[in-house]
Backbone as XML, in Angstrom:
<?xml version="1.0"?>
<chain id="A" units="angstrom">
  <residue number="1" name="UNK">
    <atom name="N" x="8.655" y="36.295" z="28.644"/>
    <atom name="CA" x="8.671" y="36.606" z="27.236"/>
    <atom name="C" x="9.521" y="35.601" z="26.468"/>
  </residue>
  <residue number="2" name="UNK">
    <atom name="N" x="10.476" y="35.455" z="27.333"/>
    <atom name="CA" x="11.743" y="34.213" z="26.723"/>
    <atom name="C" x="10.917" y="32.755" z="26.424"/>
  </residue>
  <residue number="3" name="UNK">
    <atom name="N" x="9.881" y="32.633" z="27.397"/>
    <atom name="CA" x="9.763" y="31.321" z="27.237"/>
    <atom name="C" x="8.623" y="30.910" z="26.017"/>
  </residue>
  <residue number="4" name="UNK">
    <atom name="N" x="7.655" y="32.357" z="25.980"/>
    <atom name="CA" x="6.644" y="32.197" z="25.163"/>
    <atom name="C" x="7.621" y="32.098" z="23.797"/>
  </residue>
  <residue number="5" name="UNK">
    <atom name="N" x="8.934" y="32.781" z="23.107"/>
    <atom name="CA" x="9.228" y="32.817" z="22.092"/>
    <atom name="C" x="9.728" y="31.055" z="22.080"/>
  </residue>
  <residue number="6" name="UNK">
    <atom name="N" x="10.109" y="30.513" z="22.885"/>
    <atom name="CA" x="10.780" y="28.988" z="22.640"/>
    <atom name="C" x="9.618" y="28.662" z="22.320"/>
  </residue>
  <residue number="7" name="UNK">
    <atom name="N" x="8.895" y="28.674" z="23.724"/>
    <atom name="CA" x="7.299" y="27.816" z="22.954"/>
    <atom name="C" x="7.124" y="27.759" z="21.412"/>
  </residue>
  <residue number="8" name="UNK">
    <atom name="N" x="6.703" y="28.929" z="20.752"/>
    <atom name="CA" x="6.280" y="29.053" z="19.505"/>
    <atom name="C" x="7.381" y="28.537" z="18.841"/>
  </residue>
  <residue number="9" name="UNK">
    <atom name="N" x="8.793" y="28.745" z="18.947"/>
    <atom name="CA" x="9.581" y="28.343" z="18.093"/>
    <atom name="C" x="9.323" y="26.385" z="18.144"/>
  </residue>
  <residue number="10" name="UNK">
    <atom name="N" x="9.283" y="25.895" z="19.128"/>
    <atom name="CA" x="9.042" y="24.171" z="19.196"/>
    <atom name="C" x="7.771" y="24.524" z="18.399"/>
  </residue>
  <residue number="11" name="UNK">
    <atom name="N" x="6.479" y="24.722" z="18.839"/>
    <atom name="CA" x="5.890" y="24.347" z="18.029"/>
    <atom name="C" x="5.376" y="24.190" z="16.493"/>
  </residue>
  <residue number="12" name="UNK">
    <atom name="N" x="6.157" y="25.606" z="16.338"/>
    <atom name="CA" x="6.597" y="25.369" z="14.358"/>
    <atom name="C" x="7.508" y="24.165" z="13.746"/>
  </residue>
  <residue number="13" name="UNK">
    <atom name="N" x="8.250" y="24.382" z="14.903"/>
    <atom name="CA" x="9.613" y="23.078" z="14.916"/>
    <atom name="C" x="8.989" y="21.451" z="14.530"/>
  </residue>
  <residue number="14" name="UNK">
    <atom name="N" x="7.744" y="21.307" z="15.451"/>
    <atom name="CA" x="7.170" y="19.817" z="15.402"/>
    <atom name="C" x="5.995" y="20.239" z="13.839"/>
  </residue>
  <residue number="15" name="UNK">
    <atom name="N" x="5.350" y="21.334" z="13.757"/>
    <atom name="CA" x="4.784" y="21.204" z="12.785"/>
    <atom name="C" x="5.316" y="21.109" z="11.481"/>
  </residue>
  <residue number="16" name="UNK">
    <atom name="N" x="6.521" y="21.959" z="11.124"/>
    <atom name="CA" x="7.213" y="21.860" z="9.995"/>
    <atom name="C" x="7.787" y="20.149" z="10.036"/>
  </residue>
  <residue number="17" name="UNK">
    <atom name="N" x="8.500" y="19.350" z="11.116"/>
    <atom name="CA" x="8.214" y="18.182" z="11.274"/>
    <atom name="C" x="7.160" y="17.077" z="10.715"/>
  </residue>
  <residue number="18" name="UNK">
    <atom name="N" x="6.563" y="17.067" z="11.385"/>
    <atom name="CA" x="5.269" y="17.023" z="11.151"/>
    <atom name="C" x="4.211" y="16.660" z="9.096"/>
  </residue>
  <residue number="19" name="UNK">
    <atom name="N" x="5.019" y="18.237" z="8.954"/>
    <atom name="CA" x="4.945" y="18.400" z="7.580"/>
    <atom name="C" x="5.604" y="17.226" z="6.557"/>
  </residue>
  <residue number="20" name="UNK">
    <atom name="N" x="7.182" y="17.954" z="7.249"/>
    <atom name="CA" x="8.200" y="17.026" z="6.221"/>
    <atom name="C" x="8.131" y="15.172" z="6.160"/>
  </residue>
  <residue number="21" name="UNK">
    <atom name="N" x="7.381" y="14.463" z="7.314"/>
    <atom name="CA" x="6.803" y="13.105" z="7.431"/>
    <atom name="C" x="5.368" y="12.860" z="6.432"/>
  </residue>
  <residue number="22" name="UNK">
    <atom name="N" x="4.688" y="13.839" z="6.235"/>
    <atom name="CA" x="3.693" y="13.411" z="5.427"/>
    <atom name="C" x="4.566" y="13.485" z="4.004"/>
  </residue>
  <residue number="23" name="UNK">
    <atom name="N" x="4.888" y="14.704" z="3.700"/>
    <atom name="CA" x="5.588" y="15.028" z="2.685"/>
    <atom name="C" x="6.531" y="13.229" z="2.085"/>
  </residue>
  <residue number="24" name="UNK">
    <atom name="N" x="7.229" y="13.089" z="2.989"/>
    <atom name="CA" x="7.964" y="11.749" z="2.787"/>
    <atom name="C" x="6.855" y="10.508" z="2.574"/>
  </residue>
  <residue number="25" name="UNK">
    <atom name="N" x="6.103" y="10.236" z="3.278"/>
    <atom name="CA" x="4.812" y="9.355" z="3.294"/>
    <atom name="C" x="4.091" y="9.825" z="1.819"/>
  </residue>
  <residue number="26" name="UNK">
    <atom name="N" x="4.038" y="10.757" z="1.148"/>
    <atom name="CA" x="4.007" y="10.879" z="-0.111"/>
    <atom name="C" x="4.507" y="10.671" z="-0.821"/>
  </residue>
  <residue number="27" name="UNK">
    <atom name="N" x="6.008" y="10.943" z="-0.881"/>
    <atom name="CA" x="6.833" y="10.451" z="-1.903"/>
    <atom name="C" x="7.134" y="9.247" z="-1.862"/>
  </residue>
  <residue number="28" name="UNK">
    <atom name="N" x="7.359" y="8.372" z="-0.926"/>
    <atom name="CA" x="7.325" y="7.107" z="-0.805"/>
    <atom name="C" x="6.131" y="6.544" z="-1.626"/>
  </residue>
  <residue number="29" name="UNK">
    <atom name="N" x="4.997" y="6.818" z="-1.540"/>
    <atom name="CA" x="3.655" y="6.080" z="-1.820"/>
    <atom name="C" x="3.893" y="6.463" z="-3.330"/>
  </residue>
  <residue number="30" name="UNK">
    <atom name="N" x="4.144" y="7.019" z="-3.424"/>
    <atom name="CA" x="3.705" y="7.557" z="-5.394"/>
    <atom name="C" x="5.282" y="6.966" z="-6.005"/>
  </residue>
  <residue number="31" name="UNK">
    <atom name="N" x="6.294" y="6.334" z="-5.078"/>
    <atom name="CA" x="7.149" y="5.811" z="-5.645"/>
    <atom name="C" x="6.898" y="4.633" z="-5.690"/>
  </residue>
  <residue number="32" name="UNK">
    <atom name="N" x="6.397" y="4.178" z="-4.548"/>
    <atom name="CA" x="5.786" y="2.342" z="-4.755"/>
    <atom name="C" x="4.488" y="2.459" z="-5.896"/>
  </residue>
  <residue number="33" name="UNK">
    <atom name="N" x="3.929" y="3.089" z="-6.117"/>
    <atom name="CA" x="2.283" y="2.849" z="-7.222"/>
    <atom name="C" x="3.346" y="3.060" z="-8.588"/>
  </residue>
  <residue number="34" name="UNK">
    <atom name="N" x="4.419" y="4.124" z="-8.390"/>
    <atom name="CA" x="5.428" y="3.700" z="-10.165"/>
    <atom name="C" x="6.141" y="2.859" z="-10.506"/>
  </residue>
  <residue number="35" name="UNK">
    <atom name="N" x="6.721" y="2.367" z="-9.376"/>
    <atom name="CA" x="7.173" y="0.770" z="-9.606"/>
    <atom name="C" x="6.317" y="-0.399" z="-9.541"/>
  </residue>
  <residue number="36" name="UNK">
    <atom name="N" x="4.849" y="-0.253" z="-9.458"/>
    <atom name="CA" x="4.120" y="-1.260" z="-9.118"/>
    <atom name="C" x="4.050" y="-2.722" z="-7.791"/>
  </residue>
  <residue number="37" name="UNK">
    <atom name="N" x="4.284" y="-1.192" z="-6.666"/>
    <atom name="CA" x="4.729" y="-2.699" z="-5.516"/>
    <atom name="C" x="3.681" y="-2.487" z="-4.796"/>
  </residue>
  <residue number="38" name="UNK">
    <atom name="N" x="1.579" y="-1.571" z="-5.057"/>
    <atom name="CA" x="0.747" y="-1.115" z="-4.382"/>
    <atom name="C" x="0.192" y="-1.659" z="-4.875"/>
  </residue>
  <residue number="39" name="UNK">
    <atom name="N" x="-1.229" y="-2.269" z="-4.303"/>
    <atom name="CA" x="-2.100" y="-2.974" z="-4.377"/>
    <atom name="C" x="-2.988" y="-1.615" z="-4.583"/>
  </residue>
  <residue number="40" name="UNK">
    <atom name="N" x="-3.999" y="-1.454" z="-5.937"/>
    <atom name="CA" x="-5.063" y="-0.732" z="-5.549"/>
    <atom name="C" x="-6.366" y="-0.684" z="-5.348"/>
  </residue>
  <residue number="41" name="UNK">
    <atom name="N" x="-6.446" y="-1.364" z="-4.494"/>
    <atom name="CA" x="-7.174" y="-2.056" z="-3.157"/>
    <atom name="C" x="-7.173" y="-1.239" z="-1.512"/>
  </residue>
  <residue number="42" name="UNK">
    <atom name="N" x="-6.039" y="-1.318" z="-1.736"/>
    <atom name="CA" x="-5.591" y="-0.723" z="-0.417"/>
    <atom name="C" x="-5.728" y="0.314" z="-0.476"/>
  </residue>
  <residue number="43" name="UNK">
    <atom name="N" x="-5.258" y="1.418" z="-1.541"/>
    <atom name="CA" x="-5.281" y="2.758" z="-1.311"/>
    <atom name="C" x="-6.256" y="3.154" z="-1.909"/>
  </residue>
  <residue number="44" name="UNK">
    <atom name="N" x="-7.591" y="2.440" z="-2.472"/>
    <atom name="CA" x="-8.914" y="2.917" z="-2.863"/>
    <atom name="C" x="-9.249" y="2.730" z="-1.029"/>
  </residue>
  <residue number="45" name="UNK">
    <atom name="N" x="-9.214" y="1.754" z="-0.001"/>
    <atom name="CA" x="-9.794" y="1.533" z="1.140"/>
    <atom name="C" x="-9.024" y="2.641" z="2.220"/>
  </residue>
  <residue number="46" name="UNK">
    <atom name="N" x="-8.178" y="3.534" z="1.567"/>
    <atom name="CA" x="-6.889" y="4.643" z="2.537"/>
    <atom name="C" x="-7.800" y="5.511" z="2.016"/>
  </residue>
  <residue number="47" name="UNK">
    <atom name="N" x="-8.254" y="5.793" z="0.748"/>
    <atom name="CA" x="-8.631" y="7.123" z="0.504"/>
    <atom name="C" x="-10.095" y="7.321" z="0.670"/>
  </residue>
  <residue number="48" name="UNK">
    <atom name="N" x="-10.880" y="5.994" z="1.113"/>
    <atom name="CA" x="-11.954" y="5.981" z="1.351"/>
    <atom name="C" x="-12.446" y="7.555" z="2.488"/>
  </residue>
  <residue number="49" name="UNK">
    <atom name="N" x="-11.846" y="7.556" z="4.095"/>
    <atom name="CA" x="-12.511" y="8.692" z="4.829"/>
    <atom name="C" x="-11.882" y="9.968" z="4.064"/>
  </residue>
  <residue number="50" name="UNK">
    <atom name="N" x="-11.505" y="10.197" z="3.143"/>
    <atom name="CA" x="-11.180" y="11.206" z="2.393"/>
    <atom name="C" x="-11.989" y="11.837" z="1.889"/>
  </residue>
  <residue number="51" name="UNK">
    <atom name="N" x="-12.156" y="10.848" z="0.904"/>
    <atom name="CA" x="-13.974" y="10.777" z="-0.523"/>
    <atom name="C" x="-15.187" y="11.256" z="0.549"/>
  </residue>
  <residue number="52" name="UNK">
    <atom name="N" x="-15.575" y="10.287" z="1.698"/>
    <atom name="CA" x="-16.511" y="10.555" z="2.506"/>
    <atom name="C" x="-16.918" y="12.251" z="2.884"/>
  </residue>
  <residue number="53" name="UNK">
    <atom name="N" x="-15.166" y="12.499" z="3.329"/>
    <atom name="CA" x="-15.171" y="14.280" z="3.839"/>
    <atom name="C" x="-15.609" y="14.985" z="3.090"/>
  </residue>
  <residue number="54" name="UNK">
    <atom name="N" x="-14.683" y="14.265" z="1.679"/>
    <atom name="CA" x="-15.235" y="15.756" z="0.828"/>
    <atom name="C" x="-16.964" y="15.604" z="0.146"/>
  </residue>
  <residue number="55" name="UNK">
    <atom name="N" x="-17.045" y="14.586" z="0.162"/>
    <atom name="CA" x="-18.513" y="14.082" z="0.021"/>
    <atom name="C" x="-19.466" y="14.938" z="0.682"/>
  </residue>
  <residue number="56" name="UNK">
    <atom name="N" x="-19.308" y="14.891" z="1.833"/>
    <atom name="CA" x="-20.021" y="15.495" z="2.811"/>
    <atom name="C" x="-19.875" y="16.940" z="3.021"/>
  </residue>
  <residue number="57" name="UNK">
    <atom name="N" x="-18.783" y="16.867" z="2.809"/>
    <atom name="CA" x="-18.420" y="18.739" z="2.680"/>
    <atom name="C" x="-19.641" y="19.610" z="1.700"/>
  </residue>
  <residue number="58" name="UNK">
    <atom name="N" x="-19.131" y="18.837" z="0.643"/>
    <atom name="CA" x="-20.079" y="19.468" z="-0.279"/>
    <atom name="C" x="-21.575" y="19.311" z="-0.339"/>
  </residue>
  <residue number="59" name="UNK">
    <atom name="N" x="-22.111" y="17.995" z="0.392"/>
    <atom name="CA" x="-23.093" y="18.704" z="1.044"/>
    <atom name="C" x="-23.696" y="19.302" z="2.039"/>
  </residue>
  <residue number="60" name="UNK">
    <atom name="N" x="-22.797" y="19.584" z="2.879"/>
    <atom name="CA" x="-23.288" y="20.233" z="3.707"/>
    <atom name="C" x="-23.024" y="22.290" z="4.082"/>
  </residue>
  <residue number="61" name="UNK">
    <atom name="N" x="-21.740" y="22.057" z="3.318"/>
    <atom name="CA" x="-21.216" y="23.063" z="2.922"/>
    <atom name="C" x="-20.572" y="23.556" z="4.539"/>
  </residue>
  <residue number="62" name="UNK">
    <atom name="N" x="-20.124" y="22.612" z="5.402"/>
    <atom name="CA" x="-19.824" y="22.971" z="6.915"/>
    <atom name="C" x="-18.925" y="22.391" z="7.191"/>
  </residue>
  <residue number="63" name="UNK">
    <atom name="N" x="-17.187" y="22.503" z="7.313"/>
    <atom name="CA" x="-16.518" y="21.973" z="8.036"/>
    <atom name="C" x="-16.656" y="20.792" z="9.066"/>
  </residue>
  <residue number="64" name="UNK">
    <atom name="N" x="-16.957" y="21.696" z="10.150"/>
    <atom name="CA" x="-17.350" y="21.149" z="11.184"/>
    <atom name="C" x="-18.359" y="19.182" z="10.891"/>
  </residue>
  <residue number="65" name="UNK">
    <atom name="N" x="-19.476" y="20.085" z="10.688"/>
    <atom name="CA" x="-20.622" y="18.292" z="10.111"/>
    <atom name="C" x="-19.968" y="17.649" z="9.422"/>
  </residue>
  <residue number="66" name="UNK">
    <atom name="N" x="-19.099" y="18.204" z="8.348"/>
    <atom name="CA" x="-18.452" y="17.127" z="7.716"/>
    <atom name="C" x="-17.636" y="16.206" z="8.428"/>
  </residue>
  <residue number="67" name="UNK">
    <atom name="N" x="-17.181" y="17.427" z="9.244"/>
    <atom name="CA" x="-16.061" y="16.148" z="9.859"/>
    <atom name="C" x="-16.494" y="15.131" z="10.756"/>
  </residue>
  <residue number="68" name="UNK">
    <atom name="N" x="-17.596" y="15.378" z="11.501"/>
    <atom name="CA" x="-18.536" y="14.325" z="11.988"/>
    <atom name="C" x="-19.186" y="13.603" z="11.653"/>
  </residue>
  <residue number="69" name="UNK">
    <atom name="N" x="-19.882" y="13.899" z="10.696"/>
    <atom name="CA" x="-20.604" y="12.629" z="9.512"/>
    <atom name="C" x="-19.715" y="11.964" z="8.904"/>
  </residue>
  <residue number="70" name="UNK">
    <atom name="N" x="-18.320" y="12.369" z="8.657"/>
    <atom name="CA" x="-16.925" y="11.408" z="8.242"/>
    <atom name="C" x="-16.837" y="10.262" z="9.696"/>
  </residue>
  <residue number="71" name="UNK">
    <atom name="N" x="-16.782" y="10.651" z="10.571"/>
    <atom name="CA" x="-16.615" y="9.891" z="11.351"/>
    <atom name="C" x="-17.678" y="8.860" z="11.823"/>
  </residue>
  <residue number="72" name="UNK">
    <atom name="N" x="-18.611" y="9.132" z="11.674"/>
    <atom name="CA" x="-20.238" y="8.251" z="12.030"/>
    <atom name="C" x="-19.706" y="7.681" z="11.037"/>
  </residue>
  <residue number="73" name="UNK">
    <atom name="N" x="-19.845" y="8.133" z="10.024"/>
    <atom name="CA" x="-19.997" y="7.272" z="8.355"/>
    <atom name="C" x="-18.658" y="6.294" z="8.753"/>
  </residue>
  <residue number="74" name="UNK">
    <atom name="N" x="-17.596" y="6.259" z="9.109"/>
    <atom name="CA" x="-16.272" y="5.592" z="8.885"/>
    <atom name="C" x="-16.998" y="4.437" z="10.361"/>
  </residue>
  <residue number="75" name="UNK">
    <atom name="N" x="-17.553" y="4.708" z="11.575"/>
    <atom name="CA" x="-17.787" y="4.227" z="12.526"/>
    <atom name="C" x="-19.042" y="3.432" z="11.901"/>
  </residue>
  <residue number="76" name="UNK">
    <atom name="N" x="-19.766" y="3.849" z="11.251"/>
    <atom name="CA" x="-20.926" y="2.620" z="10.285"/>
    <atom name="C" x="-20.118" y="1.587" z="9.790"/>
  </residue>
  <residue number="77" name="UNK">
    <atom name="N" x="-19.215" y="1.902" z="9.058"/>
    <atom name="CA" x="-18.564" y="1.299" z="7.991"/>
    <atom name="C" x="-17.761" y="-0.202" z="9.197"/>
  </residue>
  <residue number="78" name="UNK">
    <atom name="N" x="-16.997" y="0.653" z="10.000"/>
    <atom name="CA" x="-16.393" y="-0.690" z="11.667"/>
    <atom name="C" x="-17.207" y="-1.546" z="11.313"/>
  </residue>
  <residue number="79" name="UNK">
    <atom name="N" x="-18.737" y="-1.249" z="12.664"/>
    <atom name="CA" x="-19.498" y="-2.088" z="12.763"/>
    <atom name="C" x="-19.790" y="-3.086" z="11.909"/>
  </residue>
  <residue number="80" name="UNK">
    <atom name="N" x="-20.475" y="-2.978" z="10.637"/>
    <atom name="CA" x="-20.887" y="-3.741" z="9.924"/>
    <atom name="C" x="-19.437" y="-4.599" z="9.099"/>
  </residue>
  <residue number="81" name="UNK">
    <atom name="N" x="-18.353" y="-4.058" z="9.226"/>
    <atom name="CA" x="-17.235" y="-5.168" z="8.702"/>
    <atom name="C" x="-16.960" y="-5.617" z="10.051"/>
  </residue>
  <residue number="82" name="UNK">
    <atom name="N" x="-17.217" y="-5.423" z="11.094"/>
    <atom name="CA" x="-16.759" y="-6.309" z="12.566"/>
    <atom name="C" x="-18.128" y="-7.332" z="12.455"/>
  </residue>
  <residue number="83" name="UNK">
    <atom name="N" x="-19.467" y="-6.977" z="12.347"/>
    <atom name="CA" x="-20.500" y="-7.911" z="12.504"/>
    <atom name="C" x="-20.442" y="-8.737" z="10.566"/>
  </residue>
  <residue number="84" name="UNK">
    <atom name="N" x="-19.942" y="-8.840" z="9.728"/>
    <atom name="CA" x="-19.590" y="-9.328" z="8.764"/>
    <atom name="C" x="-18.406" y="-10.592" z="8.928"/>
  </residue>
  <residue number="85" name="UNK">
    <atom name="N" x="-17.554" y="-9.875" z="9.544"/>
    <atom name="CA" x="-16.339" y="-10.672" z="9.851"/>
    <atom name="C" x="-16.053" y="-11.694" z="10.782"/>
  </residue>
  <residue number="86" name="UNK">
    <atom name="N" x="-17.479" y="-11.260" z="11.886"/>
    <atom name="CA" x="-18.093" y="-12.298" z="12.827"/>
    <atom name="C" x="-18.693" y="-13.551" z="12.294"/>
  </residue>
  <residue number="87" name="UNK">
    <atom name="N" x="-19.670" y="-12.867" z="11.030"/>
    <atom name="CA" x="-20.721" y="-14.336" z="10.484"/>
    <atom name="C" x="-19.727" y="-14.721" z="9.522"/>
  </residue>
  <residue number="88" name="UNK">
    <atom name="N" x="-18.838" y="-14.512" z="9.124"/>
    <atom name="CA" x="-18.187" y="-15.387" z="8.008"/>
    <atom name="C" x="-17.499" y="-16.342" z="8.466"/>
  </residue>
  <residue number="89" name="UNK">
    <atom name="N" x="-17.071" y="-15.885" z="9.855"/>
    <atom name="CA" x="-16.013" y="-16.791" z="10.802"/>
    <atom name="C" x="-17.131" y="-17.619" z="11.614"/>
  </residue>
  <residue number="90" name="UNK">
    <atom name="N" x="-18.270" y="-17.566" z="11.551"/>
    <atom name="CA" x="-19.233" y="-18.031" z="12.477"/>
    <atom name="C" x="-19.617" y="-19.171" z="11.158"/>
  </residue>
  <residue number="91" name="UNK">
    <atom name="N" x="-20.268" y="-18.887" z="10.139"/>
    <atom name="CA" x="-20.449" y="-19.829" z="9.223"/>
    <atom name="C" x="-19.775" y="-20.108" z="8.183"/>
  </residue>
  <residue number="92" name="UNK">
    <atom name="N" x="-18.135" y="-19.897" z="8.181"/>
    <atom name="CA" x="-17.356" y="-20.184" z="7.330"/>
    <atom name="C" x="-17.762" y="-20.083" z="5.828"/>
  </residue>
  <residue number="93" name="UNK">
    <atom name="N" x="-17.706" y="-18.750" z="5.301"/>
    <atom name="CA" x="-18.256" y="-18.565" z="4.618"/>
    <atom name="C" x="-17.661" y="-17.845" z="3.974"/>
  </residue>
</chain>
């Protein structure tokens, strides 16, 4: 019984963790875009599998597919900038 209560207690422990790192990874980011030290470039290409999810969410209206068609869709997206990034370096271009 002792050990199941530690268990649960670590694992709130790493999730509230967990939490408080995104939480910081937020405030950090929205402090660099007010001082102007973010390219927005970058965080249109961060929030890209985001847009996709909820994209897909809504049409599919399914958790689950969404989160798999996020991932095909993000795994389309590889390929064709790996076979892009090949011919540009192939014909300097």
């Amino acid at each position: 019984m002792t050990g199941s209560i530690i268990a649960q207690i670590a694992v709130i422990g790493a999730f509230v963790l967990i939490g408080l790192g995104i939480l910081a990874m937020i405030a950090s980011g929205v402090r660099g875009i007010t001082q102007g030290k973010q390219d927005f470039k970058r965080i249109a290409l961060i929030t890209t599998p985001f847009i996709i999810f909820v994209i897909s969410y809504v049409a599919l209206n399914d958790v689950t597919k969404a989160g798999v068609f996020t991932t095909m869709a993000m795994m389309l997206v590889m390929i064709i900038s790996i076979v892009f990034t090949g011919l540009r370096g192939t014909f300097k271009f």
